[in-house]
VEXDREN-2710 file (C-alpha; in Angstrom, 1 decimal):
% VEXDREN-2710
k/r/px/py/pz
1/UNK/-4.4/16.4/11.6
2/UNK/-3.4/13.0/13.7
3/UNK/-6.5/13.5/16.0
4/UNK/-8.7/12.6/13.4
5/UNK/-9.1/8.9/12.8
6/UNK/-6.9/8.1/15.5
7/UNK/-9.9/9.0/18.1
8/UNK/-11.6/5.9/16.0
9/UNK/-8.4/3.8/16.7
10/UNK/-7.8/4.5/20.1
11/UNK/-11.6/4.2/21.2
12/UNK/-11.2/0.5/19.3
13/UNK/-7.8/-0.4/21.4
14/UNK/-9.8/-2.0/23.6
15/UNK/-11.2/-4.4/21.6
16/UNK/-7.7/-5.3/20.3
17/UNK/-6.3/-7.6/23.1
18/UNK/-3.4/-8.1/20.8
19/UNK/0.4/-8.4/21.7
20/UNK/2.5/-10.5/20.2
21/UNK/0.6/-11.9/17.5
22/UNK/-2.1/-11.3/15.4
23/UNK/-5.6/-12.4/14.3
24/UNK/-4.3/-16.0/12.3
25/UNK/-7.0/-16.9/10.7
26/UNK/-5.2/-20.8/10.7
27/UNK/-5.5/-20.5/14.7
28/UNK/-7.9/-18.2/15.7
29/UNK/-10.6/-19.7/18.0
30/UNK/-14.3/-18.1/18.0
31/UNK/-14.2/-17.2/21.4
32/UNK/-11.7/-14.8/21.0
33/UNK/-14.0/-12.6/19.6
34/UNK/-17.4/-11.2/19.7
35/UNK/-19.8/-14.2/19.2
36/UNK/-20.4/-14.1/16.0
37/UNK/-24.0/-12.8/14.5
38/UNK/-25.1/-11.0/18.4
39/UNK/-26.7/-8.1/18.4
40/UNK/-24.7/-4.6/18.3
41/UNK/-24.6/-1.5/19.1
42/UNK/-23.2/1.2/17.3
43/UNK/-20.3/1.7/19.6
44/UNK/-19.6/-1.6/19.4
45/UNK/-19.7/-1.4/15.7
46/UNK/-17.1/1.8/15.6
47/UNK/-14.5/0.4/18.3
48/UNK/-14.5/-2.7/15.9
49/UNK/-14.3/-0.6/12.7
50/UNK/-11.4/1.5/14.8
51/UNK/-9.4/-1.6/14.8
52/UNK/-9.9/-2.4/11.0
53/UNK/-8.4/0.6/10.7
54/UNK/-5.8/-0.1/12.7
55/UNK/-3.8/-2.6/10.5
56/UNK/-3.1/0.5/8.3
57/UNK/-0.7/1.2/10.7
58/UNK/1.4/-2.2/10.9
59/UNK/2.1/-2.8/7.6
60/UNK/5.8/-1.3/7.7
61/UNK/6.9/-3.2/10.5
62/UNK/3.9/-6.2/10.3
63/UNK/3.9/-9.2/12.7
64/UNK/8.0/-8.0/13.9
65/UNK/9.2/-8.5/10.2
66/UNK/10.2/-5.4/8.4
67/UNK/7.8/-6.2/5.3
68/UNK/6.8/-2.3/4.3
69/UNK/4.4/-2.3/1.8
70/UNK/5.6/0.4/-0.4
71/UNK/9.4/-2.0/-0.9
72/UNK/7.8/-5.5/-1.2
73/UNK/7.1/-3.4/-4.2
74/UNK/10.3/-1.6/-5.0
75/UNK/12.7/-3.3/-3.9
76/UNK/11.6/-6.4/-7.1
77/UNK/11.5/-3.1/-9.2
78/UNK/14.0/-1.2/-11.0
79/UNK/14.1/2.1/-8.9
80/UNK/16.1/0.2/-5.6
81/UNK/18.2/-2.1/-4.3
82/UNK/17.9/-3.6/-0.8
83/UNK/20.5/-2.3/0.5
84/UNK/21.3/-2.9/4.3
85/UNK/24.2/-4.6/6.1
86/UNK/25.0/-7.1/3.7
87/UNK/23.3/-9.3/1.6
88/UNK/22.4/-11.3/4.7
89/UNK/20.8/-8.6/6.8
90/UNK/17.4/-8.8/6.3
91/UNK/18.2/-11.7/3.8
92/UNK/14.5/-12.6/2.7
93/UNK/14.6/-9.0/1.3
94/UNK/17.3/-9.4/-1.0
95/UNK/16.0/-12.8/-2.1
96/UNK/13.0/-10.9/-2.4
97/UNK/14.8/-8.3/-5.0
98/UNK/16.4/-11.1/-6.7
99/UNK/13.0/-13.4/-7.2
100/UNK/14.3/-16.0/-5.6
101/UNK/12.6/-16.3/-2.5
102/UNK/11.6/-20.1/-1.2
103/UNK/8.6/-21.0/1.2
104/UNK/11.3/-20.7/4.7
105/UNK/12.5/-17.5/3.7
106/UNK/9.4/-15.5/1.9
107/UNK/9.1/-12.6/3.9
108/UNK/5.6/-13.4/5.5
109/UNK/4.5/-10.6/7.8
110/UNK/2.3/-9.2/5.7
111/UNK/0.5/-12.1/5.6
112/UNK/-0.2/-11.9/8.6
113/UNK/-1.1/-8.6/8.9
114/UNK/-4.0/-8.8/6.0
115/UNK/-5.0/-11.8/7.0
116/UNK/-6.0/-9.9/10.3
117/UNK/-7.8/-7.4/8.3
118/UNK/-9.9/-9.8/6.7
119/UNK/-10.8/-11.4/9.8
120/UNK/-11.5/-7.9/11.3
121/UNK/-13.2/-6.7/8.4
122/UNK/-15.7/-9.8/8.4
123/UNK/-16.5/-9.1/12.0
124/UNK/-17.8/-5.8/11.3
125/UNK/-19.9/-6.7/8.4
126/UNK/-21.6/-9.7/10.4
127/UNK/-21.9/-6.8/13.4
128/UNK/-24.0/-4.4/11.1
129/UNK/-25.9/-7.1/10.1
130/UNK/-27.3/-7.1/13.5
131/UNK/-27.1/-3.4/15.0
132/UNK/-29.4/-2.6/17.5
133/UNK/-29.4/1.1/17.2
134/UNK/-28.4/4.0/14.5
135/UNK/-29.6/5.3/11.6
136/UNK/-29.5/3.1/8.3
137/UNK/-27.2/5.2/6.7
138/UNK/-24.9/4.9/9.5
139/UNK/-25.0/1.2/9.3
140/UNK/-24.6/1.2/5.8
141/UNK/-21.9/3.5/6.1
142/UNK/-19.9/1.5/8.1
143/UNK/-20.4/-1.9/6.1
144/UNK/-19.1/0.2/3.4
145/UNK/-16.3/0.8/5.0
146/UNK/-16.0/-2.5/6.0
147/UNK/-16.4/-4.2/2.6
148/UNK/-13.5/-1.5/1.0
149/UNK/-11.1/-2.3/4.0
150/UNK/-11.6/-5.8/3.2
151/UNK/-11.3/-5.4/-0.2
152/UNK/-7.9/-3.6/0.4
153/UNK/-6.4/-5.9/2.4
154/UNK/-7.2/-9.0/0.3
155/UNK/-6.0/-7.5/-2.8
156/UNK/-2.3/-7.3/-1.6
157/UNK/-2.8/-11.1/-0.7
158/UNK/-3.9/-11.7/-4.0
159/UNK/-1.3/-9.2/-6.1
160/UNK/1.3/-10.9/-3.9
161/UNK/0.7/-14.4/-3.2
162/UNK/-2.0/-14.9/-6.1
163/UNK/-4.3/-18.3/-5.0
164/UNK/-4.8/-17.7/-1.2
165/UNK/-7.1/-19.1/1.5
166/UNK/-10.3/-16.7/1.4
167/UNK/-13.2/-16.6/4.0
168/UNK/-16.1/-14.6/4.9
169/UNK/-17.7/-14.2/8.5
170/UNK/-16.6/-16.7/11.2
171/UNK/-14.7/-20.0/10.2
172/UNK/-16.5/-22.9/11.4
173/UNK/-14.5/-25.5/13.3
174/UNK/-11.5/-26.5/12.5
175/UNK/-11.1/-22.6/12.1
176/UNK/-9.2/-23.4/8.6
177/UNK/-10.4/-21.7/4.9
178/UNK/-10.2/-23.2/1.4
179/UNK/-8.0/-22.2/-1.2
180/UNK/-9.0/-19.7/-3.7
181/UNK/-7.8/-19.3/-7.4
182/UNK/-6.4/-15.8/-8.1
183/UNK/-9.4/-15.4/-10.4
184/UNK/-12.0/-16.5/-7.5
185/UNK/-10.3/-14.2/-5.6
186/UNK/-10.0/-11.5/-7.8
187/UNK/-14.5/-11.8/-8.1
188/UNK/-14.6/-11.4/-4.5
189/UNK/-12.6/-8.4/-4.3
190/UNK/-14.8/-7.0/-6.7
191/UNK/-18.0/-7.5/-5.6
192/UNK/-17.1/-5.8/-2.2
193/UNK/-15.9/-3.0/-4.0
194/UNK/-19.5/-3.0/-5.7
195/UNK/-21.0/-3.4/-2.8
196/UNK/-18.5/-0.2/-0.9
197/UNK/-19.4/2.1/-3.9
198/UNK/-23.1/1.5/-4.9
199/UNK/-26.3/2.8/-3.6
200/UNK/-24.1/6.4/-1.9
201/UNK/-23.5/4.8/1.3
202/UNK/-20.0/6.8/1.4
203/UNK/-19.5/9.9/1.0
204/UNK/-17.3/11.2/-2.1
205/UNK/-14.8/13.1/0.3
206/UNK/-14.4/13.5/3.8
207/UNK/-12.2/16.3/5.6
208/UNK/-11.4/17.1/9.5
209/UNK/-12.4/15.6/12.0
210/UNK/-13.1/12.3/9.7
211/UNK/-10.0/12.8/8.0
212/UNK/-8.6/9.2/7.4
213/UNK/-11.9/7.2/6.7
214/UNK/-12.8/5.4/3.7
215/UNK/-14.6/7.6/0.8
216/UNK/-16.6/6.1/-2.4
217/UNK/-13.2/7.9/-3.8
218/UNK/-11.4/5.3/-2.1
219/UNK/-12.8/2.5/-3.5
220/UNK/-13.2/3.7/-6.8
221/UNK/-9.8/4.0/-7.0
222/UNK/-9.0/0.6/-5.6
223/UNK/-10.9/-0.7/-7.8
224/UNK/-9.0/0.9/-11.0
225/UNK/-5.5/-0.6/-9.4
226/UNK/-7.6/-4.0/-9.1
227/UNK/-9.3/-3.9/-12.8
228/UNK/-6.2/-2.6/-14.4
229/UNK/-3.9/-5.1/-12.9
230/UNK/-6.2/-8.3/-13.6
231/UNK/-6.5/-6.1/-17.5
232/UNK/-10.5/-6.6/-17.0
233/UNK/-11.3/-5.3/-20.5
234/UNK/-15.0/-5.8/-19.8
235/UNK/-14.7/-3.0/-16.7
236/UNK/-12.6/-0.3/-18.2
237/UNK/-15.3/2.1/-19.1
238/UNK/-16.5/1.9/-15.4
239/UNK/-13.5/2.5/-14.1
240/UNK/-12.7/5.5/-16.7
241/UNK/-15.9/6.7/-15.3
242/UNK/-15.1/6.4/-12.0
243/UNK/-11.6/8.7/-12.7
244/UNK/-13.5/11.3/-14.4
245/UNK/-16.2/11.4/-11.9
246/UNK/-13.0/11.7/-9.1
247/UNK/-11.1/14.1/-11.5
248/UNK/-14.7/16.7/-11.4
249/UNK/-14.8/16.6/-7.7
250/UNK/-14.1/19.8/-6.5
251/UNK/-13.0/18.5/-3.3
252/UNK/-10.2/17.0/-5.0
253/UNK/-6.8/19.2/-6.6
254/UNK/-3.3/18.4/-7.8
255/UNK/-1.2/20.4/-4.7
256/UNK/1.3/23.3/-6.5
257/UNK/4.1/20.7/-5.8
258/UNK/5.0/17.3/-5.4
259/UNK/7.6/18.1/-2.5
260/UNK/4.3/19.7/-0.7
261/UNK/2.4/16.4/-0.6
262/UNK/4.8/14.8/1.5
263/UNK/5.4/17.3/4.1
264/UNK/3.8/16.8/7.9
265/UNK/2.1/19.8/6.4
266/UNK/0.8/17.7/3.6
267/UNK/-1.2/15.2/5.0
268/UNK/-4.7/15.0/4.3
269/UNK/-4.1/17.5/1.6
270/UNK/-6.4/18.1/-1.7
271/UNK/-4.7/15.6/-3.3
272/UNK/-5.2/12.9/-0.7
273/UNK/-7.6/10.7/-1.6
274/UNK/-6.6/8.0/0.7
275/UNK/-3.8/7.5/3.6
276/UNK/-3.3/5.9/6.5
277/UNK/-2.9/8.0/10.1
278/UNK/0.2/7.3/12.1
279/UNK/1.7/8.8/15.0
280/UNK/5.2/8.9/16.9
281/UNK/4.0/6.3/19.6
282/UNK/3.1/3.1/21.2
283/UNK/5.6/0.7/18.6
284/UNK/8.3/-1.4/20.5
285/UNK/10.7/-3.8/19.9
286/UNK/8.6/-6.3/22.0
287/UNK/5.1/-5.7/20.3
288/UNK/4.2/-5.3/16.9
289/UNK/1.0/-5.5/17.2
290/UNK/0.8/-2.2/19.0
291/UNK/1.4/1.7/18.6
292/UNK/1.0/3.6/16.0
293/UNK/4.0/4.9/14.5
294/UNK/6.0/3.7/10.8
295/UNK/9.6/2.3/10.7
296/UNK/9.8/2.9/6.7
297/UNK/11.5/6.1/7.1
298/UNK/14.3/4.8/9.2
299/UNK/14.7/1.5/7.2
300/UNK/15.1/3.8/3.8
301/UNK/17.5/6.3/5.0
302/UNK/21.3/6.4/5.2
303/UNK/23.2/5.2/8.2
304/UNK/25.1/7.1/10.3
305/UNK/24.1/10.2/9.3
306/UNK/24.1/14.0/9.5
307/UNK/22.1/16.2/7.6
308/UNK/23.7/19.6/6.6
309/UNK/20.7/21.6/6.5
310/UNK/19.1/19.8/9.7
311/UNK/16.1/18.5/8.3
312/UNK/16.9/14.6/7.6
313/UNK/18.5/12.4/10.0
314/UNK/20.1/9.1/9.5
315/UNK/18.8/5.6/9.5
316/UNK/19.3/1.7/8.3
317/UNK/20.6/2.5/4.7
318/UNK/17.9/0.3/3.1
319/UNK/16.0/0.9/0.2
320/UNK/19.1/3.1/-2.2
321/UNK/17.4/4.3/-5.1
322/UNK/19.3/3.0/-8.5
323/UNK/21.6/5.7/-10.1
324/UNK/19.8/5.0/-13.5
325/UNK/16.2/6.0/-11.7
326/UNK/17.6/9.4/-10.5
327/UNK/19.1/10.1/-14.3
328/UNK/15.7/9.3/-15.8
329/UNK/14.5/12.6/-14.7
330/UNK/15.0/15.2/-17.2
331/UNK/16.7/18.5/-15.5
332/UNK/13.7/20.6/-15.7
333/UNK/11.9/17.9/-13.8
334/UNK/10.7/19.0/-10.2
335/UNK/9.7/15.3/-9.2
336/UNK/13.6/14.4/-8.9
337/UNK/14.6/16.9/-6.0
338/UNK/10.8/15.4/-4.5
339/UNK/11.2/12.1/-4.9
340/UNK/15.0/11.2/-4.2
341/UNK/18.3/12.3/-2.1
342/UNK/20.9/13.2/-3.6
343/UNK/23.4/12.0/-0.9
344/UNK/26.8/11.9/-2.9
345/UNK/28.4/14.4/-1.4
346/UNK/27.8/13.8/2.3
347/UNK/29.6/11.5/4.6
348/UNK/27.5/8.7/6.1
349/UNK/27.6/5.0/6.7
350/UNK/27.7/3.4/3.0
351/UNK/26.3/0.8/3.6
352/UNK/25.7/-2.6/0.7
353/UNK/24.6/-2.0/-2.6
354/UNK/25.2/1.7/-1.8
355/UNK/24.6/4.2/-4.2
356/UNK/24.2/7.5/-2.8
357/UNK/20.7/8.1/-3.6
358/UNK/18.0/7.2/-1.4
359/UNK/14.5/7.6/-1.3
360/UNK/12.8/11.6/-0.3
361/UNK/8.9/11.0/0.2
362/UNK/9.5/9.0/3.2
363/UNK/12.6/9.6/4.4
364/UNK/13.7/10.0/8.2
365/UNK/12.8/13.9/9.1
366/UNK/13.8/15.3/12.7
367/UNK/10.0/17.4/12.9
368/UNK/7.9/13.4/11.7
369/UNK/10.4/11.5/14.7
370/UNK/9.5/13.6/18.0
371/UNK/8.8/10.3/19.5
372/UNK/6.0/10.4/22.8
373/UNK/6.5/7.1/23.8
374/UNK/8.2/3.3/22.4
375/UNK/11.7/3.1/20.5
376/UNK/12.4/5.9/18.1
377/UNK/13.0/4.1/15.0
378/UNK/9.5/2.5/15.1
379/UNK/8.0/5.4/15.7
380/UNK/8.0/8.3/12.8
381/UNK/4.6/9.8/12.0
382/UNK/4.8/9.9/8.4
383/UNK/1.2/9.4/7.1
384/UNK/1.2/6.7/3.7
385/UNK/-0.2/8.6/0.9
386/UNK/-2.5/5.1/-0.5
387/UNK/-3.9/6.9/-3.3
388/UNK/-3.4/10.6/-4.7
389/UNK/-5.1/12.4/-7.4
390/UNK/-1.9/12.3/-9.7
391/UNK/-2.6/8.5/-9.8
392/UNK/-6.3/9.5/-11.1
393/UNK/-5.0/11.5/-13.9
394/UNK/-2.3/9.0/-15.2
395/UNK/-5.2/6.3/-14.8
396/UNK/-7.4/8.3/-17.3
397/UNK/-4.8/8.8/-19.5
398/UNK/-3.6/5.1/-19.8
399/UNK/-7.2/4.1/-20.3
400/UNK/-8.1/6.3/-23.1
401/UNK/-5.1/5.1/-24.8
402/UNK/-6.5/1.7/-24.8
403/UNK/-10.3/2.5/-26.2
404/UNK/-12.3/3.2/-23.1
405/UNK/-14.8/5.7/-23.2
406/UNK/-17.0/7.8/-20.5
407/UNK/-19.3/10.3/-20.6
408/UNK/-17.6/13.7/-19.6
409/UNK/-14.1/12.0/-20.1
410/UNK/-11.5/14.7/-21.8
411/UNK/-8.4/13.7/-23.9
412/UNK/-5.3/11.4/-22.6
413/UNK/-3.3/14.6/-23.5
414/UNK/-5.4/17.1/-21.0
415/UNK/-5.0/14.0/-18.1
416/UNK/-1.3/13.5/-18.9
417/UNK/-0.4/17.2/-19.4
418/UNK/-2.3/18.0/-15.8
419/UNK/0.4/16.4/-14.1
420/UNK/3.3/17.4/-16.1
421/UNK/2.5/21.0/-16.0
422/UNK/2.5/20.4/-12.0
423/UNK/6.3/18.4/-12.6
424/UNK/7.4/21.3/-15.0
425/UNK/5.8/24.9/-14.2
426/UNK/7.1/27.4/-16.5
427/UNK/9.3/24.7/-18.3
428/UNK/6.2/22.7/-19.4
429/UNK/5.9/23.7/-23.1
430/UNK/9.8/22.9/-23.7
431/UNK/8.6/19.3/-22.1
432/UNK/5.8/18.5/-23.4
433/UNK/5.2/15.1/-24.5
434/UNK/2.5/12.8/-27.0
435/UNK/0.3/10.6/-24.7
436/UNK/1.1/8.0/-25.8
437/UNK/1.0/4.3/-24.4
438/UNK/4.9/4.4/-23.6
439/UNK/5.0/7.7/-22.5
440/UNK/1.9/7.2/-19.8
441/UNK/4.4/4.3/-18.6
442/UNK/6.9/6.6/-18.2
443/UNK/5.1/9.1/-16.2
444/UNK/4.0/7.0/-14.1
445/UNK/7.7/6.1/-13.3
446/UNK/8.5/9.5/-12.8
447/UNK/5.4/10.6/-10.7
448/UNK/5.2/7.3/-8.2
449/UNK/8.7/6.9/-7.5
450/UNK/9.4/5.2/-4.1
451/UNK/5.4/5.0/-3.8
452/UNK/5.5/1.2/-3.9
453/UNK/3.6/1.1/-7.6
454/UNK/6.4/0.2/-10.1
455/UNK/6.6/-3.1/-10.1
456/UNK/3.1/-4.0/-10.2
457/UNK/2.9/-1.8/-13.2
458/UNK/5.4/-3.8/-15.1
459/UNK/4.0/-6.7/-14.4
460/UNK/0.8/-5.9/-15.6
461/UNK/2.3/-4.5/-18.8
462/UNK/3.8/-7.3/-19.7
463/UNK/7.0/-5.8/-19.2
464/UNK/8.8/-7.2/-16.4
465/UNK/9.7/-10.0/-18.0
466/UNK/12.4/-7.3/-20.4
467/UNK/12.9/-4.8/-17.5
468/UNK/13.8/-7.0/-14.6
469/UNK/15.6/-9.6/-16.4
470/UNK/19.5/-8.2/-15.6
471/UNK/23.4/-9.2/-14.9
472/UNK/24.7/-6.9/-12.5
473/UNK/27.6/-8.0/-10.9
474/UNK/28.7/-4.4/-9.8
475/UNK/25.4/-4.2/-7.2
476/UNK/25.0/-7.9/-7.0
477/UNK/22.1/-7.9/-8.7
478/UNK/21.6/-10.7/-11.2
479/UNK/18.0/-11.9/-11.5
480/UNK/15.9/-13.2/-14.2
481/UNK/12.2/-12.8/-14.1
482/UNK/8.9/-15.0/-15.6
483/UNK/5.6/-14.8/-14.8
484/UNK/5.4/-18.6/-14.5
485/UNK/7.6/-18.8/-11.1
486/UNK/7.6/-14.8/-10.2
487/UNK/4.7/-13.1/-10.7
488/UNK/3.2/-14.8/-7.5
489/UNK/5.2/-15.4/-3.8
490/UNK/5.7/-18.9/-2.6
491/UNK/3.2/-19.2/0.2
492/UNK/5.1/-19.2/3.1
493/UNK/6.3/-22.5/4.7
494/UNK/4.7/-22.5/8.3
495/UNK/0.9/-21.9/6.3
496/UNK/1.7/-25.2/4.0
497/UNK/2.7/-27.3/7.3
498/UNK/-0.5/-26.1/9.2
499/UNK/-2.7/-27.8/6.6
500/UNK/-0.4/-30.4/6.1
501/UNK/-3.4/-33.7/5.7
502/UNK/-5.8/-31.6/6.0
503/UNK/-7.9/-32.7/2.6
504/UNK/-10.0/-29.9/1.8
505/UNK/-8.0/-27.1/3.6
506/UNK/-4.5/-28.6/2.2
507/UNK/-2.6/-25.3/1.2
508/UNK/-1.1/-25.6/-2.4
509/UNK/1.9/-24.2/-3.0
510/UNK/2.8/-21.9/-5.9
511/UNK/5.3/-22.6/-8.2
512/UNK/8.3/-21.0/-6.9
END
């Protein structure tokens, strides 16, 4: 399946002219670019929509900082550690895991990396606002696409960093943007999203050859993570309506297993609704910006290692999943032998804040690391599952719980049991649980392990404040969280000194 989407990125490589650094939207100059509001074609159009895409592929090792997307998440949960060296290597990490990261040591490539998005994503939508050729729906298509890239990228600046410099088409000179409140921001997220999944520009599903590209699916389900974790009471129906429209889709089914969905063999699956496309090339040490391969499944698996059975091979030791997440699982429970390595009984590296356990869905495997070109650890193929049907379900579930209604919706207990009966097989009715509130939490635990979601659910919950408020001296991990100082990052330092005087375009800093 990697020569589906790819062809898009690769035709757009050209337009790239990237090395070393990105798209800075503090720096960027308009002749960098195309001029801004000419007339284009539709290949123009597609090899600029090809490199949209393309920051899908960077956010694991974004801007030469090793800021994956799925741990800025995990590690501040209570599934991992950060692991590593020592508490120095890769120290923003572990300040990162303790919430006490400052504006010189935030980890900030991923700042970057959507900030490029959203400059790329703007130069698309002012493109199809002047094509010169193709069909209306294909120009609508790709604005859609366009507006629900956008939309993606700025929601992890706003989930992370909260009140963040926003912009649409070109920035006039001095090439700077104002400040948005997390609110402001939160509208215009929201309105692309309308924008993305109104009037059938995209289609519901896509399969072969456009494998990879944005569906109304997509953004419907970017939406849900966006309404639910702002608790937009006034938007619940539509997004419970949005799941159950998903949910009917017959392109759309729960795979037999869990395990399955994570396989090379697994990619683009049924229960795919969205993930990115890498491959096992083009990412070296010297340039970031380039390639298209993931370092997550090296960073997340145990150093100096050697697989019995031949099918894992070692890595950084990053990333060791908690003892107390692998015990959660009940023994009839599928997901555990899915979701995490049970390493205790091998010899390897151990390396800090070692455990034993690491991370399964996208760990280091031999067949995802036969590398064509760049350094091997850079370059494993493992696609990013974004969004997966499972995620649907649960969604539903938790909704219904809290009063939404939608025409054709079925009970919390038919969306919850759906993915249980998956987890369970035979040994469902022995597990069976009441959807309930709590027990939707829970599931979702047990289903998205190591998926990057866990934190950002307890925050929305309300419940990190409880859950990652601990003293544990054993794994050096004593931290104390509240949403005054944690739920947002500091903005990093070098933004803040950039509009340093700057009057309108003075970046202010979150409390920290």
């Amino acid at each position: 399946m990697k020569q589906n989407i790819l062809k898009y990125i690769i035709a757009g490589t050209v337009m790239l002219s990237v090395s070393s650094c990105g798209d800075d939207f503090l720096t960027v100059k308009s002749s960098d670019k195309l001029e801004a509001g000419a007339p284009a074609s539709v290949q123009t159009i597609e090899q600029s929509l090809a490199s949209a895409y393309q920051i899908l592929l960077f956010d694991n090792y974004a801007n030469g900082s090793y800021n994956s997307v799925v741990l800025m998440g995990d590690l501040r949960s209570d599934d991992l550690y950060k692991g590593g060296g020592d508490a120095n290597d890769q120290a923003g990490l572990y300040f990162l895991s303790l919430f006490e990261n400052n504006p010189s040591d935030v980890p900030s490539g991923l700042w970057n990396i959507y900030y490029t998005g959203l400059s790329r994503t703007n130069g698309i939508i002012l493109s199809c606002e002047q094509a010169t050729d193709g069909t209306e729906a294909q120009i609508n298509r790709f604005s859609a696409e366009a507006h629900a890239l956008r939309a993606y990228y700025v929601h992890y600046l706003w989930k992370m960093w909260g009140n963040v410099p926003y912009f649409e088409g070109e920035l006039p000179d001095p090439y700077l943007a104002k400040q948005y409140t997390a609110d402001e921001v939160y509208k215009e997220i929201m309105e692309d999203l309308e924008f993305a999944i109104s009037g059938d520009k995209l289609p519901s599903a896509v399969s072969g050859a456009e494998a990879g590209r944005v569906t109304k699916a997509m953004a419907q389900m970017l939406r849900a993570r966006v309404v639910m974790y702002q608790k937009d009471q006034s938007m619940y129906n539509q997004v419970l309506a949005d799941m159950v429209e998903i949910i009917n889709n017959p392109a759309y089914g729960l795979m037999d297993n869990l395990e399955d969905v994570f396989l090379p063999s697994g990619e683009f699956c049924k229960e795919s609704i969205f993930e990115s496309n890498q491959r096992p090339e083009g990412k070296d040490w010297s340039n970031s910006w380039g390639g298209y391969g993931t370092n997550l499944p090296a960073f997340i698996s145990p150093n100096s290692f050697t697989d019995p059975d031949g099918v894992f091979i070692g890595g950084w030791g990053f990333g060791p999943v908690r003892k107390a997440a692998y015990d959660m699982y009940a023994a009839d429970d599928t997901r555990r032998a899915a979701s995490i390595n049970d390493w205790t009984s091998v010899e390897y590296g151990k390396r800090f804040q070692d455990t034993g356990y690491f991370m399964r869905k996208y760990a280091a495997r031999k067949e995802c690391n036969v590398v064509i070109s760049g350094a091997n650890d850079l370059n494993f193929d493992n696609n990013l599952r974004i969004f997966r049907l499972a995620e649907t379900y649960l969604n539903a579930a938790e909704l219904l719980v809290g009063g939404a209604t939608a025409s054709g919706a079925q009970s919390a207990q038919t969306y919850l049991d759906a993915v249980r009966k998956r987890a369970f097989g035979d040994k469902f009715e022995q597990n069976k649980v009441t959807a309930t509130l709590e027990n939707i939490k829970k599931e979702r635990r047990l289903e998205f392990m190591g998926e990057g979601l866990r934190y950002w659910d307890l925050v929305r919950w309300g419940d990190a404040p409880k859950v990652l408020t601990e003293s544990n001296a054993e794994y050096s991990s004593t931290r104390t969280w509240s949403e005054a100082t944690d739920k947002y990052l500091p903005i990093p330092q070098g933004e803040i000194d950039k509009t340093s005087g700057l009057g309108e375009f003075e970046l202010k800093q979150n409390p920290y």
